[in-house]
C-alpha positions as CSV (number, residue, x, y, z in Angstrom):
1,X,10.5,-10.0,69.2
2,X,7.7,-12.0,67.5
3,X,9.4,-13.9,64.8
4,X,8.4,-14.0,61.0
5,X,6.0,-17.1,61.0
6,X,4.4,-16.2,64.0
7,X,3.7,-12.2,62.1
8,X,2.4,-14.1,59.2
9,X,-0.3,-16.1,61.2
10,X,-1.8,-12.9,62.5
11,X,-4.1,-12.1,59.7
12,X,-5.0,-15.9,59.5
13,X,-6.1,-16.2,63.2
14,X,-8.0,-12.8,61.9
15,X,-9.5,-14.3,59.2
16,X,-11.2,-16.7,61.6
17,X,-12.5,-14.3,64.2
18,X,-14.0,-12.3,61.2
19,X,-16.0,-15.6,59.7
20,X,-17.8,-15.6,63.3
21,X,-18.7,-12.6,62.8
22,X,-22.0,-12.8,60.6
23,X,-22.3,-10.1,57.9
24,X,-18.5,-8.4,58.7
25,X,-16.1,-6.9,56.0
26,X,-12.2,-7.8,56.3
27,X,-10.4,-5.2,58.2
28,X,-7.7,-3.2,56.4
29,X,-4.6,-2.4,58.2
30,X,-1.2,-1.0,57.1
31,X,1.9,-3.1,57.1
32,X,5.1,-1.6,56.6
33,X,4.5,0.3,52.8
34,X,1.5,-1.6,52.0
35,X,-2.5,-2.1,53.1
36,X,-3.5,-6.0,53.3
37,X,-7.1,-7.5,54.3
38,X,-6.9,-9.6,56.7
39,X,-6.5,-13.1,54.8
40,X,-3.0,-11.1,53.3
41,X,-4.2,-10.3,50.0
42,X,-3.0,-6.7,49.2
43,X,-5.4,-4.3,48.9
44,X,-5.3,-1.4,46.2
45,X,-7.8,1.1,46.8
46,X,-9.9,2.0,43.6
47,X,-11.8,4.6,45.2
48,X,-14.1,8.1,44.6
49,X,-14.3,11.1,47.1
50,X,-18.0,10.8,47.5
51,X,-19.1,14.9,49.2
52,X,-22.6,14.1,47.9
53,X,-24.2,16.9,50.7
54,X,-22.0,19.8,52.4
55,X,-22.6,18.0,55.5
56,X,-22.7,14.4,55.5
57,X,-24.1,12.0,52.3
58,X,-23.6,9.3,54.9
59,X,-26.8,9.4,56.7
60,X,-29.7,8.9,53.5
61,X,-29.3,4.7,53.7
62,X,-31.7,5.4,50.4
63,X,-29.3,7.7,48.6
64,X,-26.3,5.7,49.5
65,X,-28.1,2.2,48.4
66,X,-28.8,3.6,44.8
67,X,-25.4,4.9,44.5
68,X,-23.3,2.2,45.5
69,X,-24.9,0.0,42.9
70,X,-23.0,2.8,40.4
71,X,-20.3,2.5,42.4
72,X,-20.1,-1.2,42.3
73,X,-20.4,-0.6,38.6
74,X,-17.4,1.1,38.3
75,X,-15.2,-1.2,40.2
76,X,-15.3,1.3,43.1
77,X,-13.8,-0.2,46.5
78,X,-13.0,2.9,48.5
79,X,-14.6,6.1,49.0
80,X,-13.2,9.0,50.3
81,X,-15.9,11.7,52.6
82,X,-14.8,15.4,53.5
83,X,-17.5,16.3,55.9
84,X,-19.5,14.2,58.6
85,X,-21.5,14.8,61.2
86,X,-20.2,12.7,64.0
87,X,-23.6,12.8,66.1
88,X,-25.6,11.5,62.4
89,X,-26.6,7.6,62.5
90,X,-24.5,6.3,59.5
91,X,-25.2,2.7,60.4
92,X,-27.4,2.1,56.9
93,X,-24.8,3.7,54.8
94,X,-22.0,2.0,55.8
95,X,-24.2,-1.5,56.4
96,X,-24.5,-0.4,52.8
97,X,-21.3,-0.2,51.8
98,X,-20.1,-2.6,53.3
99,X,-22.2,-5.2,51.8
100,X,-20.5,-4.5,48.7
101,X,-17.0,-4.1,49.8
102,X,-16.2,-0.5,50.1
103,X,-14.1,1.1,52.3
104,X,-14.0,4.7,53.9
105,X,-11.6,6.8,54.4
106,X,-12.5,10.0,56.6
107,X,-11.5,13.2,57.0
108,X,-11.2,14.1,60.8
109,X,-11.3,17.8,60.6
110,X,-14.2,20.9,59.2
111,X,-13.6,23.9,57.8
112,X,-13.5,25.6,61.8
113,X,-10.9,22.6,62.7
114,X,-8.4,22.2,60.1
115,X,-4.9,23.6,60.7
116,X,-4.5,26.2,58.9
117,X,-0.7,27.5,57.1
118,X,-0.2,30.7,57.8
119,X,-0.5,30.8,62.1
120,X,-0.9,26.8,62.8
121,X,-2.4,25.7,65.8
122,X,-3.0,22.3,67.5
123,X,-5.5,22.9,70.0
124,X,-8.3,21.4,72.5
125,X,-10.9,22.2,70.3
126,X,-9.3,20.7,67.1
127,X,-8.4,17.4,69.2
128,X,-12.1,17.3,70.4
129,X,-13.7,16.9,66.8
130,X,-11.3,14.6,65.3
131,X,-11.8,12.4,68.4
132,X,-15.8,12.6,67.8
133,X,-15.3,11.6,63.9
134,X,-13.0,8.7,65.1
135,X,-15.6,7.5,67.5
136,X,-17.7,7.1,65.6
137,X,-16.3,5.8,62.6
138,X,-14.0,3.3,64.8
139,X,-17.5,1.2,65.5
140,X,-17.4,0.0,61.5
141,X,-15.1,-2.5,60.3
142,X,-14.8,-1.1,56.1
143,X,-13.3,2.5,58.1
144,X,-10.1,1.5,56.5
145,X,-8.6,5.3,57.3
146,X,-8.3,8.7,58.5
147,X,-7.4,12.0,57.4
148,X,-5.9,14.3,59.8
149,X,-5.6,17.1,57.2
150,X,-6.3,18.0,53.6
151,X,-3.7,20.1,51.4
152,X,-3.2,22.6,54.7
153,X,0.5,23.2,53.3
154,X,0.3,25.1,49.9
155,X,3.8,27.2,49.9
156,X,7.2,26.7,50.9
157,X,6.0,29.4,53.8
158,X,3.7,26.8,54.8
159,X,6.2,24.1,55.7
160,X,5.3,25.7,59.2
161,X,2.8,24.0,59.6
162,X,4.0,20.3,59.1
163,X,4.5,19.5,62.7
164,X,1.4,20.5,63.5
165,X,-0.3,18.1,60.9
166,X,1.8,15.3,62.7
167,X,1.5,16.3,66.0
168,X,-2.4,16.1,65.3
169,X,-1.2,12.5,63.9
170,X,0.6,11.8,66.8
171,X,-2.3,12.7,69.3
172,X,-4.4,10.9,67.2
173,X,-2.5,8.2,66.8
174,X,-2.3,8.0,70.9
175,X,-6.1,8.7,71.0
176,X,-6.7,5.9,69.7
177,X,-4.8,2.8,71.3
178,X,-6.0,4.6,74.5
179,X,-9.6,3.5,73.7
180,X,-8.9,0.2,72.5
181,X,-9.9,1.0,69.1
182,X,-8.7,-0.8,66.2
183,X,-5.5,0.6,64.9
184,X,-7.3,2.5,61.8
185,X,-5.0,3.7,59.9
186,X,-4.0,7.6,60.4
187,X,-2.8,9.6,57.3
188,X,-2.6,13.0,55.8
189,X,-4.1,14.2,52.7
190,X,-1.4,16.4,50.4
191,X,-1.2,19.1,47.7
192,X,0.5,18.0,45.4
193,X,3.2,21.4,45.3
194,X,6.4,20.8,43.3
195,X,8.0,23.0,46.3
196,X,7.1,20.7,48.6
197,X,8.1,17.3,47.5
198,X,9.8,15.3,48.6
199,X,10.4,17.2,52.0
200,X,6.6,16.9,53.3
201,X,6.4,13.1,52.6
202,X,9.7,12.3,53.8
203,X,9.4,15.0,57.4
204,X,5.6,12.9,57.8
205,X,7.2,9.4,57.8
206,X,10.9,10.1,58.8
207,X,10.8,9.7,62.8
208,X,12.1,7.2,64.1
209,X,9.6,6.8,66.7
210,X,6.4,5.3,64.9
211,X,4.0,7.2,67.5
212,X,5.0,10.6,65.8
213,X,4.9,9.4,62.3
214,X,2.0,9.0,59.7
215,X,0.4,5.4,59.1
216,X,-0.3,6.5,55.4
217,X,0.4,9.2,53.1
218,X,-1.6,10.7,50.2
219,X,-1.3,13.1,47.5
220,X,-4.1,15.3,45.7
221,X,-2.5,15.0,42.0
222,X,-3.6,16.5,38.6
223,X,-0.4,16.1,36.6
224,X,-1.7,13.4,33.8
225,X,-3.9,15.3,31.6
226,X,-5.3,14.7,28.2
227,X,-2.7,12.7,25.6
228,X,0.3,12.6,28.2
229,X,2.6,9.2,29.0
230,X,4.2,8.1,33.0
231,X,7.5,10.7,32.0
232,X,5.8,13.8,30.3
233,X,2.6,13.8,34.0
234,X,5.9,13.8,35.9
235,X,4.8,10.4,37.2
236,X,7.8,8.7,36.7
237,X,9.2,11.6,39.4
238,X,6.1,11.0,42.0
239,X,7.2,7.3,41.6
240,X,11.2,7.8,41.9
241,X,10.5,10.3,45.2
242,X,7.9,7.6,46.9
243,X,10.6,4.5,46.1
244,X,12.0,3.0,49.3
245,X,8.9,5.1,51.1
246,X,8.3,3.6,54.5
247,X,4.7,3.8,55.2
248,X,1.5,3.1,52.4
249,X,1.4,5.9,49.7
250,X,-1.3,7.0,47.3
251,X,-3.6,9.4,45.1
252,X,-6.4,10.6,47.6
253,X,-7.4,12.7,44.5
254,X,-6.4,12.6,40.7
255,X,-8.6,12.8,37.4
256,X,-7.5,16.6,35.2
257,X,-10.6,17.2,33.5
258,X,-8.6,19.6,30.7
259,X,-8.9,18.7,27.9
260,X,-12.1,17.1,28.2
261,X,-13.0,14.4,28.6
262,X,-11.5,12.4,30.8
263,X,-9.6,9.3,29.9
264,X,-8.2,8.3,33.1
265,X,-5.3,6.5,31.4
266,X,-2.9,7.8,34.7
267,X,-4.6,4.4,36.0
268,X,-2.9,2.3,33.8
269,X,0.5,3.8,35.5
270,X,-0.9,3.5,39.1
271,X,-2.1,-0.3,39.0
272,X,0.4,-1.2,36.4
273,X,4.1,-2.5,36.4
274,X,5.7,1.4,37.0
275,X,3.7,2.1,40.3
276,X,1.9,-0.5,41.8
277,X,5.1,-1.9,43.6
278,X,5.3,1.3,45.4
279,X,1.7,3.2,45.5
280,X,-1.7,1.6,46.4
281,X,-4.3,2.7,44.2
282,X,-6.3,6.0,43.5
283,X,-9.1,8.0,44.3
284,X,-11.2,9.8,41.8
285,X,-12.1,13.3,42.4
286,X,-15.2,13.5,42.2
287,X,-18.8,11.5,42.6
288,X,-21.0,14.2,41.9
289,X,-20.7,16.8,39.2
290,X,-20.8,20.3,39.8
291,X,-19.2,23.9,38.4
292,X,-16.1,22.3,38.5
293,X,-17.0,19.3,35.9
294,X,-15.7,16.7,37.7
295,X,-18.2,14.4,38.5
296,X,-18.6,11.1,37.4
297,X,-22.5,11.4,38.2
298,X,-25.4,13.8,38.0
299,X,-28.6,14.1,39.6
300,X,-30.2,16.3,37.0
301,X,-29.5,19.5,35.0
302,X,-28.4,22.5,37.0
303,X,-31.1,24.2,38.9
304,X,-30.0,27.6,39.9
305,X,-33.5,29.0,40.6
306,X,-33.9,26.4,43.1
307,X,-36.0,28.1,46.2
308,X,-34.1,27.7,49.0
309,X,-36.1,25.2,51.4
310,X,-35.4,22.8,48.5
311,X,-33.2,20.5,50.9
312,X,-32.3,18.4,47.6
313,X,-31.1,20.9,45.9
314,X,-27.5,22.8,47.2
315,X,-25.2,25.3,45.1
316,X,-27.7,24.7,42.1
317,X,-27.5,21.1,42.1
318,X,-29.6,18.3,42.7
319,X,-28.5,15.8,45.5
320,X,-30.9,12.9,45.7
321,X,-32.2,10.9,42.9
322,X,-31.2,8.2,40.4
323,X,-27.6,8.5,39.3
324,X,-26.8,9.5,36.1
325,X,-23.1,8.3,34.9
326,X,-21.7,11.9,33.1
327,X,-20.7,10.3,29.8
328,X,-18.0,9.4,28.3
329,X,-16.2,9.8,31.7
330,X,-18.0,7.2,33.6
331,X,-17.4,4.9,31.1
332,X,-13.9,5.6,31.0
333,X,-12.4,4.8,33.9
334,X,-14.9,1.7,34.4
335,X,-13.0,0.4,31.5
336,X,-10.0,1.5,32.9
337,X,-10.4,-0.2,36.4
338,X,-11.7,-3.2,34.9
339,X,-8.4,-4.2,33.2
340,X,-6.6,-3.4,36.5
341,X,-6.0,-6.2,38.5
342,X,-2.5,-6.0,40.5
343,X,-1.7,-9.1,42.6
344,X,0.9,-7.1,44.9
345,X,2.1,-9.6,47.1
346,X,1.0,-11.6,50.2
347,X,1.4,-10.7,54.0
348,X,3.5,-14.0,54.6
349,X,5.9,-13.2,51.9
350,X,5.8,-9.6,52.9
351,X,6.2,-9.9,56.4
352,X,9.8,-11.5,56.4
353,X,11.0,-8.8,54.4
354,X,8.7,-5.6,56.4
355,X,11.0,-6.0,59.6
356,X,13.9,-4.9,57.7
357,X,12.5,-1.8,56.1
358,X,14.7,1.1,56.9
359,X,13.6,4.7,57.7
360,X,13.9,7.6,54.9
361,X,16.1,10.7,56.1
362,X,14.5,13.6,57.9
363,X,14.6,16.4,55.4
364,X,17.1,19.1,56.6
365,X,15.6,23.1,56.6
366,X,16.9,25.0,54.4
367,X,17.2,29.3,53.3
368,X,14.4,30.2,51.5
369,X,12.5,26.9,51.4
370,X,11.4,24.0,53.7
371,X,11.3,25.4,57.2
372,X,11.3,23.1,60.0
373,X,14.3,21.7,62.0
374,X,13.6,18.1,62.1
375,X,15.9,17.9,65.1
376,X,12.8,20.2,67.6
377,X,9.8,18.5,69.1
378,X,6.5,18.6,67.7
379,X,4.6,20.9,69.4
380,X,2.1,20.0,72.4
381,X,-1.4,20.4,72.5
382,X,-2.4,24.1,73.1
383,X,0.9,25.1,71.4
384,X,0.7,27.7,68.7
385,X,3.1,28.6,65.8
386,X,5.3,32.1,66.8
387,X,7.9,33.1,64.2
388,X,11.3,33.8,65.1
389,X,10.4,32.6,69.0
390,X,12.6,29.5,70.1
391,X,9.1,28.4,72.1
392,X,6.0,28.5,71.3
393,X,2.8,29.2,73.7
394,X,-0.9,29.9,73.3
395,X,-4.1,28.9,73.7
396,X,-7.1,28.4,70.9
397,X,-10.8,27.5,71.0
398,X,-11.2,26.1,74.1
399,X,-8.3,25.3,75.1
400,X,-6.3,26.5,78.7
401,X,-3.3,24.5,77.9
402,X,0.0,26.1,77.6
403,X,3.2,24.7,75.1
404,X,6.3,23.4,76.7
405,X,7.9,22.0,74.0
406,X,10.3,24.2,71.7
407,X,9.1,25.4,68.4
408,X,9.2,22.5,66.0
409,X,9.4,24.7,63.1
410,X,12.5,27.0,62.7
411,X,11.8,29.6,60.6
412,X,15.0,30.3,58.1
413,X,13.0,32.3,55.3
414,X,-6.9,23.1,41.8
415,X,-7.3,22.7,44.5
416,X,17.5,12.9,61.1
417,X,17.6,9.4,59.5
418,X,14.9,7.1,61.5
419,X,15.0,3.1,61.7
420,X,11.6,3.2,60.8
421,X,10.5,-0.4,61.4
422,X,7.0,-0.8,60.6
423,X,6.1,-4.2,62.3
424,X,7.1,-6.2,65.2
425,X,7.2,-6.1,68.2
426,X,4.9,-6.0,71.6
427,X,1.9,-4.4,69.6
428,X,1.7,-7.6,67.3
429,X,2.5,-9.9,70.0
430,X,-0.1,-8.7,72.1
431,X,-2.6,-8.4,68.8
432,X,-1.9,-12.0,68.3
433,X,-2.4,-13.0,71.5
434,X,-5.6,-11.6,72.0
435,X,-6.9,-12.8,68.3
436,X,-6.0,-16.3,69.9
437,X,-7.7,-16.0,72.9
438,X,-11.1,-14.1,71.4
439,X,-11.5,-16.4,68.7
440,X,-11.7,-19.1,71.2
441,X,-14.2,-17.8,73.2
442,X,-16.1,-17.2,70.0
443,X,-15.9,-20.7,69.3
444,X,-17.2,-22.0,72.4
445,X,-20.1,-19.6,72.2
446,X,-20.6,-21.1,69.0
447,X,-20.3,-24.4,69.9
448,X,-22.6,-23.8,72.9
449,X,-25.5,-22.3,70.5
C-alpha cells in the first residue's frame, strides 16, 4: 500500500506535469468525500446549469465567449450541460471556459437514453451514447464530471431503478479505465424526494467494492425559499443525512424562485461553517430565463411569434446575443458568492486521514418503501427490470445481450455495511508512477527545445 507521504506527493508531481503543459487548467479529481485541484487546494464548485440551446450551447465559441465574461462576473467556476452533441466541435467553448477557470460537468444520457423508473433498463444502446459523450468530453482537462442520470427515481416505486443507475455507473466507471482516460469523476444527479433520502444516497455509495459505487453524488434541491434559516429549508437534515458520507456530495441544482426574487441566502449555509465540511458547493438552476423564471440571464423579451426558421429563437426565446443579468437575481447571488470563500482543507492533510474513511450501511428494503435487496447483483448489460421474477432478462435498443445476474431489485411493495476506502492502493501507485516517469520525459523534451 502506498503510504501517506508518498499519496500526498501525487498532486504535486501533477502540478508539475500540468505547468508543461502550455495553456492547461488543473484537473479535478475526487478524493475520498472531497474534489481537490491538483496542487491540493479543495475545490468548491460555484456553478450554473448552462442548457442555453435544446441541443448543445457548447458549440457557438461566440456565444460561449460573451457569456462566460457574465459568468466570470458572478464568481461562476462550474457549469453544469444537460444535452450535447457528442459528434459537435466544442473545442472553442471549452478553450473558452477554460481560460477562465470553469469546469463542466456532463450529463451522459438524452431524453431516448436515460433510464427510466417505471420498467428500467441498462442496455447496448444506452451504454453506446454515454460512452460517445465521455469520449469526447475525456479529451478536455476542466471536464471535472459526469452524470449518469438525472432525477430518474421520483417515488418510493421507483427505488427499482437504483441499480440500474449504478450499474450504468459501474459500466461506466469500467469504460473508462479501459481507455486510459483520466479518472473523471462519475456521479448521479438526484431528486430531491423526502421518500427517498437517505436510502438512494446511501444504496449509490454503500458497496464495498468501489467499481460498483458512485465517484460523486448530487441532489436537485428547492427547500430554501424566500425568508427561511439552515433548520426551517430542512437543511440542517440534508446536512445530518450526508455526515460521515463516503464519496463528494452536492447541490447539482438549487435556487426556489417563490417568493420572488431570489435571495440565494441557502449559499451562505452551503459555503459556510454548517455545510461546507461535508458538501462542495452548488449549482444554480438556471443560466437562461424562460416560462419557468429561473434564469439569471435573458437574451431579450419573449418572442412567441417567432417564425420558425428563426434558429435564435427556441420555445419563444431568444438564444444568442448579449446577456442581460435578470435583476435583482443576478446581483444577488454575485454578492452572495463573493463573500464565500471556504478554505476546506489540503490533500496532504486530507490524505492521512482519507484511508481510514469507513463505508456507510447498505440500506435494507423494506414493505411499502425502498425496494431493492442490497444483498443481489446489479444487473448486467442487456438486463431489464421484471417484477416479482428472481431474474431478470431482455433485450432493448440494440442490444442481443441476455441478463445472467439475479434481479438486483426485490420488489416488497419541480422538477450491507462496505469498507468503503476511497484511496490507496495499486491505482495511486501506478498513477504516481507514471506522473513520475511522464514528467520526466516532458522535461527532457523541454530541455532539448
Amino acid at each position: 500500500m502506498l503510504s501517506s507521504l508518498a499519496l500526498s506527493a501525487v498532486p504535486l508531481l501533477l502540478a508539475g506535469l500540468q505547468a508543461a503543459t502550455v495553456g492547461a487548467i488543473p484537473t479535478i479529481s475526487a478524493v475520498g468525500s472531497k474534489f481537490f485541484y491538483e496542487n491540493g487546494t479543495q475545490y468548491y464548485l460555484k456553478g450554473v446549469a448552462y442548457q442555453l440551446t435544446p441541443d448543445d450551447p457548447l458549440v457557438d465559441t461566440a456565444q460561449c465567449k460573451r457569456d462566460i465574461v457574465r459568468m466570470s462576473e458572478l464568481g461562476t467556476n462550474a457549469i453544469r450541460v444537460y444535452h450535447v452533441d457528442p459528434h459537435a466541435d466544442h473545442k472553442g467553448c471549452m478553450a473558452a471556459l477554460a481560460d477562465a477557470g470553469i469546469y463542466l460537468f456532463v450529463d451522459l444520457d438524452t431524453f431516448t437514453t436515460q433510464i427510466e423508473q417505471t420498467a428500467p433498463q441498462w442496455n447496448q444502446t444506452q451504454f453506446d451514447r454515454f460512452q460517445e459523450v465521455l469520449d469526447e468530453f475525456q479529451n478536455y482537462d476542466n471536464t471535472a464530471g459526469v452524470f449518469v442520470g438525472n432525477e430518474v427515481l421520483t417515488t418510493t416505486e421507483g427505488s427499482i431503478a437504483a441499480p440500474y443507475v449504478l450499474a450504468a455507473a459501474r459500466d461506466m466507471k469500467a469504460y473508462r479505465d479501459q481507455k486510459g482516460y483520466r479518472k473523471i469523476p462519475v456521479g448521479y444527479s438526484a431528486a430531491d424526494i423526502a421518500d427517498l433520502r437517505p436510502m438512494l444516497q446511501n444504496y449509490l455509495a454503500c458497496s464495498s467494492n468501489s467499481s460498483e459505487r458512485l465517484d460523486f453524488y448530487s441532489l436537485n434541491a428547492y427547500e430554501w425559499c424566500g425568508e427561511s434559516s439552515y433548520t426551517q429549508s430542512g437543511y440542517d437534515m440534508l446536512e445530518k443525512n450526508a455526515t460521515g458520507y463516503p464519496i463528494p456530495i452536492f447541490f447539482s441544482e438549487t435556487g426556489c424562485n417563490t417568493p420572488p426574487p431570489r435571495t440565494f441566502d441557502d449559499q451562505s449555509a452551503i459555503f459556510g461553517s454548517e455545510m461546507s465540511d461535508t458538501w462542495s458547493g452548488a449549482i444554480i438552476y438556471e443560466w437562461i430565463e424562460e416560462t419557468n423564471n429561473y434564469g439569471l440571464i435573458s437574451y431579450g423579451p419573449s418572442v412567441k411569434s417567432a417564425a420558425a426558421t428563426n434558429t435564435l429563437v427556441v420555445g419563444g426565446y431568444t438564444r444568442q446575443g448579449t446577456p442581460t443579468p435578470v435583476l435583482p437575481d443576478f446581483d444577488n447571488l454575485k454578492s452572495q458568492w463573493a463573500t464565500l470563500h471556504p478554505t476546506g482543507v489540503a490533500l496532504s492533510d486530507y490524505s492521512k486521514a482519507a484511508s481510514s474513511i469507513s463505508g456507510i450501511a447498505c440500506p435494507a428494503s423494506t414493505s411499502g418503501g425502498w425496494a431493492v435487496d442490497p444483498s443481489s447483483p446489479l444487473p448486467t448489460l442487456g438486463q431489464t427490470y421484471k417484477k416479482n421474477a428472481s431474474s431478470a432478462t431482455g433485450t432493448a435498443g440494440s442490444d442481443s445481450s441476455t441478463g445472467t445476474g439475479s434481479a438486483s431489485a426485490t420488489t416488497t411493495g419541480k422538477h450491507n455495511a462496505g469498507n468503503a476506502v476511497m484511496v490507496a492502493g495499486s491505482a495511486t501507485e501506478r498513477l504516481l508512477t507514471g506522473s513520475i516517469l511522464f514528467s520526466t520525459f516532458l522535461g527532457a523534451v523541454a530541455f532539448w527545445l
